[in-house]
SERO-4910 file (N, C-alpha, C, O; in steps of 0.05 Angstrom, whole numbers):
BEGIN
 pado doro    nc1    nc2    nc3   cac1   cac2   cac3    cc1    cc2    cc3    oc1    oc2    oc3
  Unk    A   1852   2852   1224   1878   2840   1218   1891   2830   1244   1904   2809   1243
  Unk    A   1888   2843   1264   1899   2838   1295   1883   2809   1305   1889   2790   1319
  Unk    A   1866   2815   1293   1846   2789   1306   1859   2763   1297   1864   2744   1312
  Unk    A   1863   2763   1271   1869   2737   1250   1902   2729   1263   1915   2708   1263
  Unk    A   1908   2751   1272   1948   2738   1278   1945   2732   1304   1965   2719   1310
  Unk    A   1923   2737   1332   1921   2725   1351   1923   2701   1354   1917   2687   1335
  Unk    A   1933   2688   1378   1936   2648   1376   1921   2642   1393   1921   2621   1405
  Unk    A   1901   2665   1400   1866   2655   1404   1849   2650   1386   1827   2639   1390
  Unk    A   1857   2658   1364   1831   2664   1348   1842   2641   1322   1831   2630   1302
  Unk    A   1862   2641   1332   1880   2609   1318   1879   2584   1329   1892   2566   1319
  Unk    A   1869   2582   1341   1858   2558   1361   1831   2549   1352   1810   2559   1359
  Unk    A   1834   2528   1334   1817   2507   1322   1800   2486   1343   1811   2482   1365
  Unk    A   1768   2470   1338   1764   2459   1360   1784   2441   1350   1800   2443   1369
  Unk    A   1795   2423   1335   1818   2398   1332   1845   2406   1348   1860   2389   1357
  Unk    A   1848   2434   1351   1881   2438   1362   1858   2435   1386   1857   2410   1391
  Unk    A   1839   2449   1403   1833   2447   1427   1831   2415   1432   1831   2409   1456
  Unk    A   1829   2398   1418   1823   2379   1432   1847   2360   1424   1845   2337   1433
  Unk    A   1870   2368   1409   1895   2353   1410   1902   2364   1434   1904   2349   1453
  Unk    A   1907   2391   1439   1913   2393   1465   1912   2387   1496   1928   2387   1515
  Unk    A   1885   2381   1492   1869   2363   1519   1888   2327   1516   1904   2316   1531
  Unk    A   1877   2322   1496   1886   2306   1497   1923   2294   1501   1934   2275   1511
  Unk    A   1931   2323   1484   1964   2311   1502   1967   2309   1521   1981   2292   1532
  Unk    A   1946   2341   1539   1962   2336   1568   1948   2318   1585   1950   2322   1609
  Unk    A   1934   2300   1578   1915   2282   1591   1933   2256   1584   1935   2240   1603
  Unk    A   1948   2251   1558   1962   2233   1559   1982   2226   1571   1988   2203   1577
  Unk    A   2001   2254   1577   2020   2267   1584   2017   2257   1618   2036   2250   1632
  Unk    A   1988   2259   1628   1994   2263   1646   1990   2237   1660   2001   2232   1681
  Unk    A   1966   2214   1642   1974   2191   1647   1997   2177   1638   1998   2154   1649
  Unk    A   2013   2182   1623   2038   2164   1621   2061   2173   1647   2076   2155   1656
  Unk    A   2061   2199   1656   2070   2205   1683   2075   2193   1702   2095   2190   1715
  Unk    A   2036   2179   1702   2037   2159   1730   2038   2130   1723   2041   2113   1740
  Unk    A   2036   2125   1696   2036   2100   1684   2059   2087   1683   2057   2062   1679
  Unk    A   2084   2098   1685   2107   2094   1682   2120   2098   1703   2144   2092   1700
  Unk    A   2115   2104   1718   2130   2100   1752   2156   2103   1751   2175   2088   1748
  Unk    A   2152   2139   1757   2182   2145   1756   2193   2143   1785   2182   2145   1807
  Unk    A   2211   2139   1780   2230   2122   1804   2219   2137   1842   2221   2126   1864
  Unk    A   2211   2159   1835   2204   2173   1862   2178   2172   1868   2168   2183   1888
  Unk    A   2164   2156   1847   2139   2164   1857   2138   2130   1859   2154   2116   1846
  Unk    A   2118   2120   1875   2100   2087   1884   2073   2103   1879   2069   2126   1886
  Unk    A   2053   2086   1864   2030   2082   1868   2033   2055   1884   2052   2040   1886
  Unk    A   1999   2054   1897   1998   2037   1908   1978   2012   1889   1962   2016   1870
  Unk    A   1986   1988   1900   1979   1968   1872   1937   1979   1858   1930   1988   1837
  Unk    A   1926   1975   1876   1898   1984   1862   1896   2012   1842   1882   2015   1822
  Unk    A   1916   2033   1855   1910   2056   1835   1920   2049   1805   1911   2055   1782
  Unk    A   1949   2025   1818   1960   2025   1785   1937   2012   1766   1929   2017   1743
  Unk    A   1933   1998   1780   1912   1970   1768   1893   1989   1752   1888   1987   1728
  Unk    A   1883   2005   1766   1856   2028   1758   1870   2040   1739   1855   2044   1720
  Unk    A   1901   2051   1732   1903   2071   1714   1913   2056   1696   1906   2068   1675
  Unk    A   1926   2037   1689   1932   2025   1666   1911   2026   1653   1906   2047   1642
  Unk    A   1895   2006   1651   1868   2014   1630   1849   2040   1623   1831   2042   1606
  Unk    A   1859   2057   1639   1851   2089   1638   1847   2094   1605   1823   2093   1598
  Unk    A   1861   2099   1589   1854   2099   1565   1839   2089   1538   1831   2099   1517
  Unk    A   1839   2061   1553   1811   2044   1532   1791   2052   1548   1772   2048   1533
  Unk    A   1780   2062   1574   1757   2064   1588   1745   2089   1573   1720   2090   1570
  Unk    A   1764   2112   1563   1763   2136   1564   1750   2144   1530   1738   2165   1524
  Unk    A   1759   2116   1510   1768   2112   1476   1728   2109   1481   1710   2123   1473
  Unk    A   1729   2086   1497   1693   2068   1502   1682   2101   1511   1667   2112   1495
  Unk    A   1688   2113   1531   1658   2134   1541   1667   2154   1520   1647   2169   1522
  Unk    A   1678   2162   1506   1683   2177   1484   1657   2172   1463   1638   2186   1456
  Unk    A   1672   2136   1453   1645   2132   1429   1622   2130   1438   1605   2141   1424
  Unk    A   1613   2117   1460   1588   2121   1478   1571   2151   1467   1552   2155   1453
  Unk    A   1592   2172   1483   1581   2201   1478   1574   2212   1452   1556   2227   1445
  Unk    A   1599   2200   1435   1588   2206   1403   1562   2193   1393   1543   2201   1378
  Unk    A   1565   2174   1403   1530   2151   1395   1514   2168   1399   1500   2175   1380
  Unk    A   1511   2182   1432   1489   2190   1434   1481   2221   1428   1458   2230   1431
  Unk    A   1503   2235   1419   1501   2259   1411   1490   2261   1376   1478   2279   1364
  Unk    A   1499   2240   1367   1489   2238   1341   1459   2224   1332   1448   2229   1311
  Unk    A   1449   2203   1359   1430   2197   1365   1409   2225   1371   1390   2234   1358
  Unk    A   1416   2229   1386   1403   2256   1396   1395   2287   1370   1376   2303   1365
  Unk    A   1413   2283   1363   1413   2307   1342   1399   2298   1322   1388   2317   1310
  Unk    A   1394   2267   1309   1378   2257   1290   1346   2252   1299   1326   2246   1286
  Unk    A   1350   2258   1329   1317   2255   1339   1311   2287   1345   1289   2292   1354
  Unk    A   1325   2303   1342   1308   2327   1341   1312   2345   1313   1303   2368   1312
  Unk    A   1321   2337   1298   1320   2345   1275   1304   2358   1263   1289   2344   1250
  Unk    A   1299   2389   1259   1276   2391   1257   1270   2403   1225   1284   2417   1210
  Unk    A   1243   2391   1221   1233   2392   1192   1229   2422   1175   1217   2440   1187
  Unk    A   1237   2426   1155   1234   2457   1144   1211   2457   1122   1215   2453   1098
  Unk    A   1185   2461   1136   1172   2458   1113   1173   2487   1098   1168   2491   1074
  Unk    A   1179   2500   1110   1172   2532   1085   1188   2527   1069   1184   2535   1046
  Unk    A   1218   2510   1077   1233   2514   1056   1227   2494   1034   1236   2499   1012
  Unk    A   1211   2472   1038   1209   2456   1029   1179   2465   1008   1181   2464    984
  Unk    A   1160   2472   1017   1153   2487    992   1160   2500    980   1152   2493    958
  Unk    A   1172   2518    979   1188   2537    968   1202   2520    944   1197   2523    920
  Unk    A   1217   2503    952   1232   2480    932   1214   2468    913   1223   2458    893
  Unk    A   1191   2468    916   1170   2448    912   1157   2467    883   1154   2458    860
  Unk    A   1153   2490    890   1151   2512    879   1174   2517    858   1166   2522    835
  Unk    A   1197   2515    862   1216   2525    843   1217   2500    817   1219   2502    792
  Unk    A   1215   2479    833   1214   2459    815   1188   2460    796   1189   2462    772
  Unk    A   1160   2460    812   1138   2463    782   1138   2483    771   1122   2484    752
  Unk    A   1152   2508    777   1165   2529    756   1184   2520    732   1180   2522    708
  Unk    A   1213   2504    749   1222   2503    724   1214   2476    705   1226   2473    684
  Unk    A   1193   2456    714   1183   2438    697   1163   2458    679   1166   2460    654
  Unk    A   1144   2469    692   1133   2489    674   1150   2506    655   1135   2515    637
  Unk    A   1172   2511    653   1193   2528    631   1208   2512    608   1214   2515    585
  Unk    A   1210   2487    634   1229   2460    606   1209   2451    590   1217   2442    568
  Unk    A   1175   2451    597   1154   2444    578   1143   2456    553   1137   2448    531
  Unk    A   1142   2488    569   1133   2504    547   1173   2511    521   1175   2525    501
  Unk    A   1190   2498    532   1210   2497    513   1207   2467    497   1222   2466    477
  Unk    A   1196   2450    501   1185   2438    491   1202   2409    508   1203   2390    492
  Unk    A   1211   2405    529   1212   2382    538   1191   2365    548   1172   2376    559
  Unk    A   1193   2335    547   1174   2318    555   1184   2312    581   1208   2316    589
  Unk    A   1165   2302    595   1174   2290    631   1160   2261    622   1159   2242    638
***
């Protein structure tokens, strides 16, 4: 019961990664917006304005290839797959002798 009311164990990967993500936003709009005490100098700004479409692109990049990746090692279950194979000419054998046609 102690475990379940913890706000560790309440910590979803979606809250972990809204969270990354606010303070990542948080912390580029910081410098994106040039608060009065702070100067970047013109190249950093140049570099951080687009900071977030660079970030949207290596994001889907990484999903491409993680889903790429996971569909090339996929690996085949044949025991289970006889097994299935099995349950099925059992129950075609049961719907027959009840007198269904295939």
């Amino acid at each position: 019961l102690s475990r379940a009311l913890s706000p560790q164990a309440a910590m979803t990967k979606l809250g972990q990664w809204l969270c990354g993500l606010v303070l990542l936003g948080s912390a580029w709009a910081a410098l994106a917006l040039a608060p009065p005490g702070l100067r970047l100098p013109a190249p950093f700004r140049q570099a951080l304005l687009p900071l977030p479409v660079y970030l949207l692109v290596a994001f889907g990049c990484y999903s491409l290839a993680t889903v790429g990746f996971r569909l090339a090692t996929f690996n085949d279950c044949e025991d289970a797959a006889a097994e299935l194979r099995e349950h099925i000419s059992a129950a075609r054998a049961d719907l027959a002798r009840r007198g269904l046609r295939f």
